[in-house]
N, C-alpha and C positions, 0 to 999 in steps of 0.2 A: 504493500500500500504506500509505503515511502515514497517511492519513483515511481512506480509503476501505475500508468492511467485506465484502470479498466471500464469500468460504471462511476456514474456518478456518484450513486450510492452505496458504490465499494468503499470506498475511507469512511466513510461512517458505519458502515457495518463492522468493516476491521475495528476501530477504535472502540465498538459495545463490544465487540468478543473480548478483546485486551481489559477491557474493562472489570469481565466476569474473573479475568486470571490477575 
């Protein structure tokens, strides 16, 4: 998710999972 541009609302789903760990 750092660099990498997938979805939109890829960085914000990486950042709730990271959130659970």
């Amino acid at each position: 998710s750092c660099c990498s541009s997938d979805l939109p609302g890829r960085e914000r789903q990486e950042v709730a999972a990271a959130s659970l760990f």
